[in-house]
C-alpha positions in Angstrom: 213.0 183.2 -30.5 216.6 182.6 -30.2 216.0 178.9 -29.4 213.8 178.5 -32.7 216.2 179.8 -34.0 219.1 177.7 -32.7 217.1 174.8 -33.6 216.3 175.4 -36.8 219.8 176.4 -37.8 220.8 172.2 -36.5 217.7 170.5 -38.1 219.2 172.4 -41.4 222.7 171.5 -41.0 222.0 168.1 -40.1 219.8 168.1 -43.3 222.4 169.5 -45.3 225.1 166.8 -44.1 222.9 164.1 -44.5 221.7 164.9 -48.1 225.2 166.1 -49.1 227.1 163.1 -47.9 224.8 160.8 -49.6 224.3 162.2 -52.8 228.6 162.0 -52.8 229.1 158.8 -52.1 226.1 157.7 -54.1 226.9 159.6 -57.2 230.9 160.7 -57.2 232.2 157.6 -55.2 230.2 155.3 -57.3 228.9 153.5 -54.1 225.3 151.7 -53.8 222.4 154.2 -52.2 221.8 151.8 -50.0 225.7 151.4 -48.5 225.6 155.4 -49.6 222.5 156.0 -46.9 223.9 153.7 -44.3 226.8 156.0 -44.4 225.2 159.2 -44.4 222.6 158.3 -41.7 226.1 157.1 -39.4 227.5 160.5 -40.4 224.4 162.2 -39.8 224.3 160.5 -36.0 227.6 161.9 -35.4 227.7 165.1 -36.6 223.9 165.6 -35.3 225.3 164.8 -31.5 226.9 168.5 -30.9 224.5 170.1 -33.0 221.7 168.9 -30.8 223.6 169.4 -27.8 224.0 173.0 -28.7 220.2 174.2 -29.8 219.3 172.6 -26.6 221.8 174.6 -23.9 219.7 177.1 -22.0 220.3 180.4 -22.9 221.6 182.5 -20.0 221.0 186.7 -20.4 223.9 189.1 -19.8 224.7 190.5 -16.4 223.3 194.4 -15.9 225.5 196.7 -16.9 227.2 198.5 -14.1 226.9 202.4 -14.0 230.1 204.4 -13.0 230.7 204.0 -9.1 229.1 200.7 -8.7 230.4 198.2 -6.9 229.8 194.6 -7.4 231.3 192.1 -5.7 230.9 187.8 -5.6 229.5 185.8 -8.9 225.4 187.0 -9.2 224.2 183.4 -10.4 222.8 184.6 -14.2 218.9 184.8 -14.9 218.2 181.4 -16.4 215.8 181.0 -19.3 213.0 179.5 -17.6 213.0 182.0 -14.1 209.6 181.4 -12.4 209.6 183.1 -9.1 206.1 184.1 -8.9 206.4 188.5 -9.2 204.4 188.4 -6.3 207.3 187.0 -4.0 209.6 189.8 -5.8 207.4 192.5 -4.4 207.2 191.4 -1.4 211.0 190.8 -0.9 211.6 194.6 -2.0 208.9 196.1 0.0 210.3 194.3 2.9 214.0 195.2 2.2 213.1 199.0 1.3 210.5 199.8 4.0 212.7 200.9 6.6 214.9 203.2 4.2 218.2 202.1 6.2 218.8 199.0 7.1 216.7 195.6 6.6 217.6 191.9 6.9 215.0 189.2 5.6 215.7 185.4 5.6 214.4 183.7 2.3 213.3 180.5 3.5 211.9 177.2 1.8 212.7 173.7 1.0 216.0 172.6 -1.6 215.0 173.6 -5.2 212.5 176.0 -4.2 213.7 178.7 -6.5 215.4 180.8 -3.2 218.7 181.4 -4.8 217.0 182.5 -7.7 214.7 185.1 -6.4 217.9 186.5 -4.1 219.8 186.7 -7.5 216.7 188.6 -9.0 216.6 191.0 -6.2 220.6 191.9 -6.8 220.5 192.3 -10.3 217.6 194.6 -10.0 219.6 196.5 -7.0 222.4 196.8 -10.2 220.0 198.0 -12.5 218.8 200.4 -10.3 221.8 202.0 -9.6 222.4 201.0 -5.9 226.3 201.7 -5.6 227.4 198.5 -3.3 225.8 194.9 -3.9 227.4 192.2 -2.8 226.7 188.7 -3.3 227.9 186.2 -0.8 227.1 183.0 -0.3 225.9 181.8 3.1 225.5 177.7 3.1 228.9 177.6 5.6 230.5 179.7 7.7 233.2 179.1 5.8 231.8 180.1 2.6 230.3 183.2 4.2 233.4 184.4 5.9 235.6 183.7 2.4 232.7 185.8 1.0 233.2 188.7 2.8 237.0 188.6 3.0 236.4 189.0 -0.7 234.7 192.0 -0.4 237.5 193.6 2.3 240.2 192.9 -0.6 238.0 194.5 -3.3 237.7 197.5 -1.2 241.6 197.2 0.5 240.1 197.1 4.4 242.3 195.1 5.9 246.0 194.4 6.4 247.7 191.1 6.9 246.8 189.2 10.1 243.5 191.1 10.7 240.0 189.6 10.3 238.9 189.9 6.8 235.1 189.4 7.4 235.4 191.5 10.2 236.9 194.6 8.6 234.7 193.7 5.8 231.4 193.7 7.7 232.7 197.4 9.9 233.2 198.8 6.1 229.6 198.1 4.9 228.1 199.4 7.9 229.7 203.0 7.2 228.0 202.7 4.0 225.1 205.0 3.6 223.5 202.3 0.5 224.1 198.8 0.1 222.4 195.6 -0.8 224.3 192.5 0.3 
């Protein structure tokens, strides 16, 4: 609805600088309609660029709104417009995750562009809507990133001290945590 709507507020603008900037020149600056449509149709172009460019930007939806206590650390990538991870993957990523009722590691797995990211991301903003208190999002593709990741987290939750491992104090935190999704 929103993108209908998007586009249909550019197809009118364009309309209305196109019409309006021809009937001017043709009518107030005195010019000839056909110099007076060469220059609306080059006016049009330009002012229809950004216009365009804006109806057709995905549409990202707002983050879940944290309840009082939660913690959420590292950038969640948003829910794009078009999400397809098939419900069926969801489920089983939660069932495996929550079977245990402690503690449960799963490796999402697949080739580049698969839709893995996205069906990780899912799983953490649900884990934010339903209330769990600790979700962290790290990212994992380097050691490097995955170390910085969790150093983030022991600053957010003041872990550490200077000259200590970060990761490490990080990592011994979350284990003392009765609830977490990371």
């Amino acid at each position: 609805m929103e993108r209908t709507l998007r586009w249909l507020i550019a197809l009118t603008t364009s309309t209305v600088v196109f019409v309006a900037t021809w009937r001017l020149l043709d009518t107030i600056a005195g010019m000839d309609e056909g110099t007076a449509l060469a220059w609306a149709g080059l006016l049009l172009a330009i002012a229809s660029s950004p216009l365009v460019y804006w109806a057709s930007k995905p549409i990202l939806r707002a983050a879940p709104k944290l309840r009082s206590g939660q913690l959420v650390v590292g950038d969640i990538p948003r829910e794009p417009v078009a999400l397809q991870a098939p419900p069926h993957l969801i489920d089983e990523l939660r069932r495996t995750l929550e079977q245990t009722g402690t503690t449960a590691i799963t490796a999402i797995s697949g080739l580049s562009g698969t839709g893995k990211t996205q069906l990780a991301a899912d799983y953490a903003r649900q884990a934010i809507r339903d209330g769990w208190p600790i979700v962290v999002w790290v990212r994992a593709t380097s050691e490097r990133q995955l170390t910085a990741g969790l150093a983030d987290l022991a600053a957010k939750v003041r872990v550490f001290s200077p000259g200590s491992d970060a990761a490490r104090s990080a990592l011994d935190w979350l284990v003392r945590q009765p609830h977490f999704v990371i």
